[in-house]
C-alpha positions as a Markdown table, in Angstrom:
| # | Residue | x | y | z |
|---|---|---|---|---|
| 1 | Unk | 0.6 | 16.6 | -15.7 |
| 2 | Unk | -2.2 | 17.9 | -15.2 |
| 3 | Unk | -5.7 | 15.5 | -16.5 |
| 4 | Unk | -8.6 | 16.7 | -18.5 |
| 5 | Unk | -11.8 | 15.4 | -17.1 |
| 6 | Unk | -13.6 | 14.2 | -20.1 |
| 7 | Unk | -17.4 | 14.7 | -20.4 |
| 8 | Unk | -19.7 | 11.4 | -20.4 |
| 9 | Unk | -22.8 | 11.2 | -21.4 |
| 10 | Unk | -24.6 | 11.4 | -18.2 |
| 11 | Unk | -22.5 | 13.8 | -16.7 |
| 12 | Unk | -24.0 | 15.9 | -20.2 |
| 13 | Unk | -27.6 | 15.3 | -19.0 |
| 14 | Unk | -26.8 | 17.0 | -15.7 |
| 15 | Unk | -25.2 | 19.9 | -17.2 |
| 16 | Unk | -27.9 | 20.5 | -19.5 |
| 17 | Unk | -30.5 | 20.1 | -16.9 |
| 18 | Unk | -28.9 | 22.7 | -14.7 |
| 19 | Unk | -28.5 | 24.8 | -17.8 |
| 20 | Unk | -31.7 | 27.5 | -17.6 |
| 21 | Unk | -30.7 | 28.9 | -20.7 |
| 22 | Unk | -31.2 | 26.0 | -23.5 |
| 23 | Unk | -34.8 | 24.6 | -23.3 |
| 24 | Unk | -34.3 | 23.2 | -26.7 |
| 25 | Unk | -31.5 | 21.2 | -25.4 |
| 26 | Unk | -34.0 | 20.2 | -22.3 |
| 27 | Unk | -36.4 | 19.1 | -23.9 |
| 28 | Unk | -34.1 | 17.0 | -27.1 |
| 29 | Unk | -32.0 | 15.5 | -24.6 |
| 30 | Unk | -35.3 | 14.4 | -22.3 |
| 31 | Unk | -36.8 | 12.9 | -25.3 |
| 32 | Unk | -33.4 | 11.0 | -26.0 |
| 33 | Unk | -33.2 | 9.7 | -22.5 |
| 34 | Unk | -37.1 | 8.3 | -23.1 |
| 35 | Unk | -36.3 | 6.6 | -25.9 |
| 36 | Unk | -32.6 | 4.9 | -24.9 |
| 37 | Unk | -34.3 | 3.8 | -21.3 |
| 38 | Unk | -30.6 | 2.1 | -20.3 |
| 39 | Unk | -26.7 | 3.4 | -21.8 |
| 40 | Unk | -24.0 | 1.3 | -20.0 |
| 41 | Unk | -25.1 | 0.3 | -16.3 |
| 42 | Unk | -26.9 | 4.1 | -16.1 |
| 43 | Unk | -30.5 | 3.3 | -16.3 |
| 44 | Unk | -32.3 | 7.2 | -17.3 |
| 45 | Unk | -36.0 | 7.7 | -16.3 |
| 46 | Unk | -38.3 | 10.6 | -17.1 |
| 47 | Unk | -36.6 | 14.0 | -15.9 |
| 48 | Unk | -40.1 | 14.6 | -14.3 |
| 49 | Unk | -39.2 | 11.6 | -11.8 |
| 50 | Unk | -38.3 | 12.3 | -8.3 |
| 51 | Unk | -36.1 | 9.6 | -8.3 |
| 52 | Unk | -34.1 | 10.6 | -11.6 |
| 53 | Unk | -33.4 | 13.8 | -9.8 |
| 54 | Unk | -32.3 | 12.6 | -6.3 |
| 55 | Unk | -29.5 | 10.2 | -8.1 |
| 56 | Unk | -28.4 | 12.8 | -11.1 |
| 57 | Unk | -27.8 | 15.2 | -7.6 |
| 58 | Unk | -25.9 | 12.5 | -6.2 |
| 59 | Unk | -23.7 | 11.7 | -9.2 |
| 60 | Unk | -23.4 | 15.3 | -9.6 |
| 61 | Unk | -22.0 | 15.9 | -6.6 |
| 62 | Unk | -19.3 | 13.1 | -7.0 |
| 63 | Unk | -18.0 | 13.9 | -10.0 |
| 64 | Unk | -17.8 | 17.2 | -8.6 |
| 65 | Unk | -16.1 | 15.8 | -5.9 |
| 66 | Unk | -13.6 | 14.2 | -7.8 |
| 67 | Unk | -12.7 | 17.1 | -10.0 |
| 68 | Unk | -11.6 | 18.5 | -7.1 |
| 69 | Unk | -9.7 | 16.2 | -5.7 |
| 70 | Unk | -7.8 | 15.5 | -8.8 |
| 71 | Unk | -7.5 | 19.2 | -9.3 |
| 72 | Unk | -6.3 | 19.6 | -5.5 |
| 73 | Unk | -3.5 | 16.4 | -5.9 |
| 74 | Unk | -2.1 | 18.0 | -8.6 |
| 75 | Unk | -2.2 | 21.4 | -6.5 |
| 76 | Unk | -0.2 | 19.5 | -4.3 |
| 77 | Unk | 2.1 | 18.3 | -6.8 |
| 78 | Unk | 3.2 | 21.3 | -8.2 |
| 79 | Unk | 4.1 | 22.7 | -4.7 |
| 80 | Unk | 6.1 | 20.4 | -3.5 |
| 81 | Unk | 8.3 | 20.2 | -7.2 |
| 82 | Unk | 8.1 | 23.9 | -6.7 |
| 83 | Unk | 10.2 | 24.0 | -3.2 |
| 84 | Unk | 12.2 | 20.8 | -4.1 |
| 85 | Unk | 13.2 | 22.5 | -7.1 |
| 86 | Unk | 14.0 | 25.8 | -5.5 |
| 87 | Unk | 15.1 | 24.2 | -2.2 |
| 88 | Unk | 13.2 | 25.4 | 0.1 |
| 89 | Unk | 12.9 | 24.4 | 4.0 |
| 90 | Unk | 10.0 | 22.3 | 3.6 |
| 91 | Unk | 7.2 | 21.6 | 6.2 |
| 92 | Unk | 7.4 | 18.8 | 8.9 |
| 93 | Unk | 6.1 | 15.8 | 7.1 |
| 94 | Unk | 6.3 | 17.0 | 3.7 |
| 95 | Unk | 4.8 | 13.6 | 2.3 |
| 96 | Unk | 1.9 | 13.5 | 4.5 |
| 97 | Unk | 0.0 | 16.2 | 2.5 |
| 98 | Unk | 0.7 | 13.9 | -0.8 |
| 99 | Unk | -0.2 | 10.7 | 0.6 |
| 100 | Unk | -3.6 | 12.5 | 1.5 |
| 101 | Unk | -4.1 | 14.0 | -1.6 |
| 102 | Unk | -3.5 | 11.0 | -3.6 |
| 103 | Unk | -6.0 | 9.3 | -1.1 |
| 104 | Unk | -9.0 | 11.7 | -1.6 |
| 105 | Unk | -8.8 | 11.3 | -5.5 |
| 106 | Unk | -8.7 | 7.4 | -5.3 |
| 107 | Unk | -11.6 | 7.6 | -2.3 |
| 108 | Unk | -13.6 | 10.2 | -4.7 |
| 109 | Unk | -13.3 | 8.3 | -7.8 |
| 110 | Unk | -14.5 | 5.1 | -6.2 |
| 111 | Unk | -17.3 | 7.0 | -5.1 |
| 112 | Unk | -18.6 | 8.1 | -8.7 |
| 113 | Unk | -18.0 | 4.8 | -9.6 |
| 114 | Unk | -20.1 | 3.1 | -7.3 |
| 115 | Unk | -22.5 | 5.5 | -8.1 |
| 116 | Unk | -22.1 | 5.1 | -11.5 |
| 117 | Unk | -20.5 | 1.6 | -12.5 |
| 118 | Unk | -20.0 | 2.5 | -16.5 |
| 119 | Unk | -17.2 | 5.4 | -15.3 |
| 120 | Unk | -15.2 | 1.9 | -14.4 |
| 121 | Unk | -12.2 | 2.7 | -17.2 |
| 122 | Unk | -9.4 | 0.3 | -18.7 |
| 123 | Unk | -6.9 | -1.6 | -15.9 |
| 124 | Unk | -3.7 | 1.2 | -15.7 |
| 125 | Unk | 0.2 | 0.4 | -15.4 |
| 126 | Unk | 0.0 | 0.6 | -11.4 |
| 127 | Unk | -2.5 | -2.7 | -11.2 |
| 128 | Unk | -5.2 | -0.4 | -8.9 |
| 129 | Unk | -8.6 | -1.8 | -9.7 |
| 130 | Unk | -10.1 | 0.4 | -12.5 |
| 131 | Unk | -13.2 | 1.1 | -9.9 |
| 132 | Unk | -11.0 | 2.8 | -7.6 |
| 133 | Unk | -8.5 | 4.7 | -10.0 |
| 134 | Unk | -8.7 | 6.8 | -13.4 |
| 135 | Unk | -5.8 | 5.2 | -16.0 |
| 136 | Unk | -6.0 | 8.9 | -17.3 |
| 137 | Unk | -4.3 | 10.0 | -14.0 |
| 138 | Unk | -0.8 | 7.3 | -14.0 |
| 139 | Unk | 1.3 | 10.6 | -14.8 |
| 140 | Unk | -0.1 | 12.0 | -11.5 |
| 141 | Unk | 0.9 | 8.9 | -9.7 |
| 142 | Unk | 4.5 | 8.7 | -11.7 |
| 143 | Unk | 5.3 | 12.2 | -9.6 |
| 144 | Unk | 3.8 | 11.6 | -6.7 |
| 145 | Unk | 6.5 | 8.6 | -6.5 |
| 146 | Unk | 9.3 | 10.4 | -8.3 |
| 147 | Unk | 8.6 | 13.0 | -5.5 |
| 148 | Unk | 8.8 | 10.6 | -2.7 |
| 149 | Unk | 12.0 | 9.1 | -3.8 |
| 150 | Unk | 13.5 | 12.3 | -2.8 |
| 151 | Unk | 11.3 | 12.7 | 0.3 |
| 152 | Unk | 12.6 | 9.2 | 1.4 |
| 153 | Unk | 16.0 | 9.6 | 0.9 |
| 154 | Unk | 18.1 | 7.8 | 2.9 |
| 155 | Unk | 20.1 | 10.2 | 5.3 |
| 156 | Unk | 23.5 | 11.3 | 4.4 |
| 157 | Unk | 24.8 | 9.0 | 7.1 |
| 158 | Unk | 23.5 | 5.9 | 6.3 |
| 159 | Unk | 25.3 | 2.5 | 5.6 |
| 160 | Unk | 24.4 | 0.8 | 2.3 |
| 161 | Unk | 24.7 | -2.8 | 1.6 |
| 162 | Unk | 26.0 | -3.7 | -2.4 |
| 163 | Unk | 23.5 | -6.7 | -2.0 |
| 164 | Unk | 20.9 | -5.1 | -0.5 |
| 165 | Unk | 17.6 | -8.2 | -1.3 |
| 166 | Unk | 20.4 | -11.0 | -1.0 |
| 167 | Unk | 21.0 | -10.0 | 2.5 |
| 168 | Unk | 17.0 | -9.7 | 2.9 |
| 169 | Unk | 16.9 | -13.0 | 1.7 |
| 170 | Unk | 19.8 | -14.5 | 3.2 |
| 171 | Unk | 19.2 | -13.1 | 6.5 |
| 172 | Unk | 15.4 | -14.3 | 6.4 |
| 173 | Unk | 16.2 | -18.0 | 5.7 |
| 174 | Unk | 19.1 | -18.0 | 8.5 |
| 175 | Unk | 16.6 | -17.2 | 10.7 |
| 176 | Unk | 14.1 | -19.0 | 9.7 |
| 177 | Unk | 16.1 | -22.2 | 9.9 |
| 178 | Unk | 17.4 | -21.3 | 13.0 |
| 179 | Unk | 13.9 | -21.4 | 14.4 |
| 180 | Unk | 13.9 | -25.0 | 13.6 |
| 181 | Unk | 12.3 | -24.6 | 9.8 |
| 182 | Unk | 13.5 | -27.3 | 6.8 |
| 183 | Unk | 15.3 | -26.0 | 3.8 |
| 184 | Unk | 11.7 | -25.4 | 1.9 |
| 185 | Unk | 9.9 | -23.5 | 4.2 |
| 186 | Unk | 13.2 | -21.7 | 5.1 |
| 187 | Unk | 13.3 | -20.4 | 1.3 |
| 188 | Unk | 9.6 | -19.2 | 1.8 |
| 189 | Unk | 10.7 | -17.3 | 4.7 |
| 190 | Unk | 13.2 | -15.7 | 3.4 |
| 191 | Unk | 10.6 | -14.8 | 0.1 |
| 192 | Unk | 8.2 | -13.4 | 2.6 |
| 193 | Unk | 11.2 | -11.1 | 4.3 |
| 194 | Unk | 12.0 | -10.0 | 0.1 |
| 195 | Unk | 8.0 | -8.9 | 0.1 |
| 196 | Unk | 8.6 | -7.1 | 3.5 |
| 197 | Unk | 11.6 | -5.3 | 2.2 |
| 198 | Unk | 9.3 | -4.2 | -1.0 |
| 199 | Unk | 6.3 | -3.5 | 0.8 |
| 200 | Unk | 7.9 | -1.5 | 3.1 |
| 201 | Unk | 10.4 | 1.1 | 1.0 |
| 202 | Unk | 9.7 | -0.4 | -2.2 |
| 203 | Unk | 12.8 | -2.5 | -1.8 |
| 204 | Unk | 15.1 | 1.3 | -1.1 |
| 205 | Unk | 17.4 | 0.5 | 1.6 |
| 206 | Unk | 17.8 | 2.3 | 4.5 |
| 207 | Unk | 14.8 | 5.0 | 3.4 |
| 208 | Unk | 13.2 | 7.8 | 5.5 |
| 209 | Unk | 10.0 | 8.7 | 6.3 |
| 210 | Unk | 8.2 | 11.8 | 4.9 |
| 211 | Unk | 4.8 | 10.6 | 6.5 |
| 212 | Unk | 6.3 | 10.0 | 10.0 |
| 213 | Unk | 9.1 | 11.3 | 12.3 |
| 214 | Unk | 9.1 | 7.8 | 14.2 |
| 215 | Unk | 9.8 | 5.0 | 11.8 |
| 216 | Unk | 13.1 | 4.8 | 9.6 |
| 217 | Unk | 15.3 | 1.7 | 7.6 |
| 218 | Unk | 15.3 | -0.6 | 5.0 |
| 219 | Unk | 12.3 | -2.2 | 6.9 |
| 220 | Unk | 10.9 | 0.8 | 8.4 |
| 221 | Unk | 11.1 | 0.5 | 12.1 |
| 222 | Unk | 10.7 | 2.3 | 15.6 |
| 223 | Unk | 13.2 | 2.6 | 18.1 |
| 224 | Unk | 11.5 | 0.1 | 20.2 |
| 225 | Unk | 11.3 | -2.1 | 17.3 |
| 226 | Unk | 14.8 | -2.2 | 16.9 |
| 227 | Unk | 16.1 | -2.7 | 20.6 |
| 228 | Unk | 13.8 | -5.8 | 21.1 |
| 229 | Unk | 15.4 | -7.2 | 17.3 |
| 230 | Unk | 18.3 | -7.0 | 18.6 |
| 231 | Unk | 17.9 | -8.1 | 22.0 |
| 232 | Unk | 16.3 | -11.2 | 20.3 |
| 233 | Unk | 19.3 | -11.3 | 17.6 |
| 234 | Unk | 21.7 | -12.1 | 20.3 |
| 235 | Unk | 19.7 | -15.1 | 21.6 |
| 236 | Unk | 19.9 | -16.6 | 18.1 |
| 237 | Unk | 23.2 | -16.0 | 17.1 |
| 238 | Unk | 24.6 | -19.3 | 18.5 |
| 239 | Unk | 22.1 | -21.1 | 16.3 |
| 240 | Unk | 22.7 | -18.9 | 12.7 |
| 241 | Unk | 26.7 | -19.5 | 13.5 |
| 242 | Unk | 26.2 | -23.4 | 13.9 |
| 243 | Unk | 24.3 | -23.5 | 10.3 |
| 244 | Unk | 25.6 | -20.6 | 8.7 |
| 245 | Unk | 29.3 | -19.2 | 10.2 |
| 246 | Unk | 29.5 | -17.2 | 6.9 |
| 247 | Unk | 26.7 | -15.1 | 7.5 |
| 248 | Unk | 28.0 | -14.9 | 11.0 |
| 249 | Unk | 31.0 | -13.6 | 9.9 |
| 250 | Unk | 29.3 | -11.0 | 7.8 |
| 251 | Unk | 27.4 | -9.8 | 11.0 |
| 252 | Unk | 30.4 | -9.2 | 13.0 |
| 253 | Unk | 31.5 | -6.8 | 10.4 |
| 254 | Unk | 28.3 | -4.8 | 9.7 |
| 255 | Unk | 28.1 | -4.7 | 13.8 |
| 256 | Unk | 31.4 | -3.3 | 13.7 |
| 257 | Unk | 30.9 | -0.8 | 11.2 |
| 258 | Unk | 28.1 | 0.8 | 12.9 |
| 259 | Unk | 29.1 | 0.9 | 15.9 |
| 260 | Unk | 27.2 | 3.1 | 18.7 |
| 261 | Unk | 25.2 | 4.4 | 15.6 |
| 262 | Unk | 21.3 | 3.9 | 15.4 |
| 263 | Unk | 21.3 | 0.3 | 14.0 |
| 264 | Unk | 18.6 | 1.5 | 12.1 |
| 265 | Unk | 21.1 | 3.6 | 10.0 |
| 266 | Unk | 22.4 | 0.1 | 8.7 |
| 267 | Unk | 20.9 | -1.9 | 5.8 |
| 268 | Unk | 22.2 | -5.2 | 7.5 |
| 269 | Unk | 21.2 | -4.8 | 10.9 |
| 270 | Unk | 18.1 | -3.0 | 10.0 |
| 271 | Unk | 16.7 | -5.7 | 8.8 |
| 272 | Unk | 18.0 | -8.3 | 11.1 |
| 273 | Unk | 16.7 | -6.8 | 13.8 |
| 274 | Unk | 13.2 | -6.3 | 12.1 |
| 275 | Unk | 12.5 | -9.9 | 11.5 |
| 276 | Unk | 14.0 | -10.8 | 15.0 |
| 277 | Unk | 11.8 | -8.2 | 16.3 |
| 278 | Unk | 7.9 | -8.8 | 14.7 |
| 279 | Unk | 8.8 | -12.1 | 12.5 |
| 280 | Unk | 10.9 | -15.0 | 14.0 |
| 281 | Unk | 8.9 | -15.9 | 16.3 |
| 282 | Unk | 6.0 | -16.8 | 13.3 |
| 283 | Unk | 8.4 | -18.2 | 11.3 |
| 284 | Unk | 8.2 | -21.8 | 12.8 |
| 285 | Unk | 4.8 | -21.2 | 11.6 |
| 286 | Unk | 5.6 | -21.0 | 8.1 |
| 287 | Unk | 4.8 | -24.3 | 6.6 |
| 288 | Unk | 1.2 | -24.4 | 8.2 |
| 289 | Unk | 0.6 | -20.9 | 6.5 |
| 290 | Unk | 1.7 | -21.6 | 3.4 |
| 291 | Unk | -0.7 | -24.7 | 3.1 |
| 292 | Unk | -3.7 | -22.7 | 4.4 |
| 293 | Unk | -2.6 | -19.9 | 2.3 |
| 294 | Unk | -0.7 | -21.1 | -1.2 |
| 295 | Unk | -0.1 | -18.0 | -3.2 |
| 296 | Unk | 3.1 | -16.4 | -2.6 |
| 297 | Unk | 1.2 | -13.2 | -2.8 |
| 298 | Unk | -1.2 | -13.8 | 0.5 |
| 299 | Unk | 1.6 | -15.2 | 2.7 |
| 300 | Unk | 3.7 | -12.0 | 2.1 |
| 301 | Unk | 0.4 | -10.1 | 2.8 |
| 302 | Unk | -0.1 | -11.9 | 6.1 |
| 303 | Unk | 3.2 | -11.4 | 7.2 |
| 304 | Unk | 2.9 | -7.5 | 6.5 |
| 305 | Unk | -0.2 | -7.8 | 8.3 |
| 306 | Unk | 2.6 | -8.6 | 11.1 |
| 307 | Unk | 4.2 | -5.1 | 10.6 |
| 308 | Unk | 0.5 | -3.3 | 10.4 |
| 309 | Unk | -1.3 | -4.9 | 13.1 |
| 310 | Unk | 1.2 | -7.6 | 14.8 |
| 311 | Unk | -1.1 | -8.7 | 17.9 |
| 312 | Unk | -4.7 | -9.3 | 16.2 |
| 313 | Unk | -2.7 | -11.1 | 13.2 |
| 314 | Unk | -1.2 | -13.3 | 16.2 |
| 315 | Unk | -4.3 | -13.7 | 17.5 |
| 316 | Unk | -6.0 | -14.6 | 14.4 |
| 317 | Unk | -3.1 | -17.4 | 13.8 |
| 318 | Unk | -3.6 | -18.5 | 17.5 |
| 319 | Unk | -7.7 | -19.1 | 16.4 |
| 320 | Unk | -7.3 | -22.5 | 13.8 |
| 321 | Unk | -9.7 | -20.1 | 11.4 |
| 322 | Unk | -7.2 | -17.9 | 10.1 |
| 323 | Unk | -9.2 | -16.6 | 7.2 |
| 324 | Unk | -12.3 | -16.5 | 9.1 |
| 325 | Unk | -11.3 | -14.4 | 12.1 |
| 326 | Unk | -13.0 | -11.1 | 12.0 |
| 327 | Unk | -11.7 | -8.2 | 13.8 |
| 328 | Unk | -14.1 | -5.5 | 14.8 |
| 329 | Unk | -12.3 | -3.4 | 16.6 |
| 330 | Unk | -12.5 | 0.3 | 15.4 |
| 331 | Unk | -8.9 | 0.9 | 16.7 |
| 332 | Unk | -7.2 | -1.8 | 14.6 |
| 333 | Unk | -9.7 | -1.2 | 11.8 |
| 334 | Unk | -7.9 | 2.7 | 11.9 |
| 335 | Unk | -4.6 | 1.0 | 11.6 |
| 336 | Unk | -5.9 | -1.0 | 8.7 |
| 337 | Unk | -7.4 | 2.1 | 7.0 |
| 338 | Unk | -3.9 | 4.2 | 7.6 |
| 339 | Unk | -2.0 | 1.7 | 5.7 |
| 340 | Unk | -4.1 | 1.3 | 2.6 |
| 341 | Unk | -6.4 | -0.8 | 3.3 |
| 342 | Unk | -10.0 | -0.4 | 3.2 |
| 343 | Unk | -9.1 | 3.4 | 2.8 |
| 344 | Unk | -10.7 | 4.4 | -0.2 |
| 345 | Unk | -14.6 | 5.5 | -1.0 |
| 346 | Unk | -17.4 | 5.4 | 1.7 |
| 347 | Unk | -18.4 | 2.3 | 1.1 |
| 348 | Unk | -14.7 | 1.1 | 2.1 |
| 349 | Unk | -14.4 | 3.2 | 4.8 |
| 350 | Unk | -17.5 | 2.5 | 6.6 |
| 351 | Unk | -17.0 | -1.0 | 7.1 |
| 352 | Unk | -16.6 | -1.6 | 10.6 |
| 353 | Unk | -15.7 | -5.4 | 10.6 |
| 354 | Unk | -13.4 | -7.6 | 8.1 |
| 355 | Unk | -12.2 | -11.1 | 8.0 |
| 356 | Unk | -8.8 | -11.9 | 7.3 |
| 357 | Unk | -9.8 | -13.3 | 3.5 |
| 358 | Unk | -11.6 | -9.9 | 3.1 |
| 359 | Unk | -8.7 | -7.8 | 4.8 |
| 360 | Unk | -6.0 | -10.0 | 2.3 |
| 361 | Unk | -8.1 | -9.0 | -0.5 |
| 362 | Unk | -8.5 | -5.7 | 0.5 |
| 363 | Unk | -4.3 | -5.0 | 0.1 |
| 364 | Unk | -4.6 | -4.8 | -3.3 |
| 365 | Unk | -2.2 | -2.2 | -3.4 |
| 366 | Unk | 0.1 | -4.5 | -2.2 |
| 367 | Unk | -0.3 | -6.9 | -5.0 |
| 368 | Unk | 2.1 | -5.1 | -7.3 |
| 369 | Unk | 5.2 | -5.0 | -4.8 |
| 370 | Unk | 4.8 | -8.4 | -3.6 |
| 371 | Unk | 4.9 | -9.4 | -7.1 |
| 372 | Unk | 8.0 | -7.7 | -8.0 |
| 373 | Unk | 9.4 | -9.2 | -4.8 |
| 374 | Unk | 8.5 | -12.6 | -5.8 |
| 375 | Unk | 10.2 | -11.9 | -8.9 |
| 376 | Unk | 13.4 | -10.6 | -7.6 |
| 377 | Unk | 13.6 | -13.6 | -5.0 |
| 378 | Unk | 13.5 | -16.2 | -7.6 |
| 379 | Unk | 16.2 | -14.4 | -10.0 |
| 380 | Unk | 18.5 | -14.3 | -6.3 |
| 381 | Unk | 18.3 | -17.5 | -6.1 |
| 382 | Unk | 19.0 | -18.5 | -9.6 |
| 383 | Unk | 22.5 | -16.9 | -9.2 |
């Protein structure tokens, strides 16, 4: 598991400039650094400079930064394998301490990088851009999901569904034609409810929360969250049972089964309730977004935006310049930073403004789920 930083050449020229005890090597490496005036996007000046020895400092101090923080994830690793393993009582939000891990050596390696732009590696299996993430460092990442597949177990008394994204699916086009959509934009709804699904759990129905006491289900909701769904649910019922008795039919008997139980306990209603609750009411909205927004990939991002940060997404629909609407408020820009986006490096997090195209862009994490949604919708429906 655990990564060997490897030495590059600049990070040599610091070491042997702090290194009192090899003036030989001072003095070779100085007059290599004359004569090679640029290596990769590094540009070396004299040692003598002021200049040379502010930035070295600074680089020096990020790549010690990220030593650290890749040192201190896989500190955090071990210890949580450790009591999992031995099965221990673990601490109240056992995840959080992972997820903030992970973040520091992502927001530290996009530091060095920005400081210096030829420790940008090769593209890795997880699809984070190479500026912000080390490919040397996937087997970190492999555990730190393997471990959160058993911190987000579902609990022992939940009710699984054996078509777990076919009711996604199913459940989000009902809806969506009962708020009046066509058959087309009713299939991208129920897409965009698949990318939910994924981008919430990772497409694991009816998963905890090792980050947060609050939010539980297939779709990752709060108790509020779930009473106004299903308030809303039984308003629209007439309508699904005109066009769909079937599914209908299927909701009687998941409403039966759990009974008096939290509904978020429940694959089915868990995510009925979810879109009733934060996405039905966009959904007549569908066919506009997808023309000002044609990738699959963006409209699922918009619509998680609707999880994230439902009222300044609304608003930001409401404005006729979707991609253009900037929010500024350091609140919502919290919320943002909380859920991966604009999270990592300084740079990122001392933005205190973003537009819609520039928050969309900025979910690149998201990019690999939504994909693999995408994917999974299209193979349902070719059944």
């Amino acid at each position: 598991m655990r990564g060997t930083i490897k030495f590059h050449l600049w990070e040599i020229a610091l070491r042997i400039r702090n290194h009192s005890r090899a003036p030989g090597l001072v003095l070779g490496f100085a007059l290599l650094i004359t004569v090679i005036p640029e290596i990769g996007n590094l540009r070396f000046i004299a040692p003598a400079s002021a200049q040379q020895g502010t930035s070295t400092k600074q680089q020096s101090d990020a790549l010690n930064a990220y030593r650290s923080a890749v040192s201190k994830f896989e500190q955090v690793l071990r210890q949580r394998r450790a009591q999992l393993d031995a099965h221990e009582t673990l601490p109240n939000l056992p995840g959080q301490a992972l997820y903030l891990a992970r973040n520091e050596m992502i927001s530290t390696y996009k530091d060095l990088t920005d400081l210096v732009p030829s420790q940008v590696g090769k593209p890795n299996k997880f699809e984070i851009p190479p500026a912000y993430f080390e490919a040397r460092n996937e087997p970190l990442l492999d555990e730190y999901y393997r471990l959160f597949d058993l911190l987000d177990a579902p609990p022992a008394n939940a009710q699984k569904s054996d078509t777990p994204f076919k009711d996604v699916a199913d459940l989000g086009t009902a809806i969506a034609r009962a708020k009046g959509l066509d058959a087309a934009n009713a299939e991208i709804a129920g897409r965009i409810a698949v990318g939910i699904f994924f981008a919430e759990t990772n497409g694991v129905q009816n998963a905890g929360n090792a980050r947060s006491n609050k939010y539980k289900g297939s779709f990752q909701t709060g108790p509020s969250e779930d009473q106004t769904g299903r308030a809303a649910w039984a308003l629209i019922k007439p309508r699904v049972a005109a066009l769909d008795p079937a599914l209908i039919a299927r909701d009687d008997r998941e409403e039966a089964r759990i009974g008096n139980l939290d509904h978020r306990l429940n694959h089915w209603t868990n995510v009925r309730d979810a879109l009733m609750g934060t996405h039905a009411d966009i959904f007549p909205q569908v066919g506009t977004i997808a023309k000002m927004l044609p990738d699959p990939i963006d409209q699922m991002k918009l619509f998680e935006l609707m999880q994230i940060i439902p009222s300044p997404t609304r608003a930001a629909l409401r404005s006729g310049n979707l991609l253009n609407h900037r929010i500024s408020d350091p609140t919502v820009m919290g919320y943002l930073r909380n859920n991966s986006i604009f999270a990592y490096g300084q740079a990122d997090r001392a933005r205190t403004s973003a537009n819609y195209r520039e928050i969309l862009d900025a979910m690149w994490l998201f990019n690999a789920k939504f994909e693999q949604a995408r994917l999974k919708f299209d193979e349902i429906r070719a059944r």
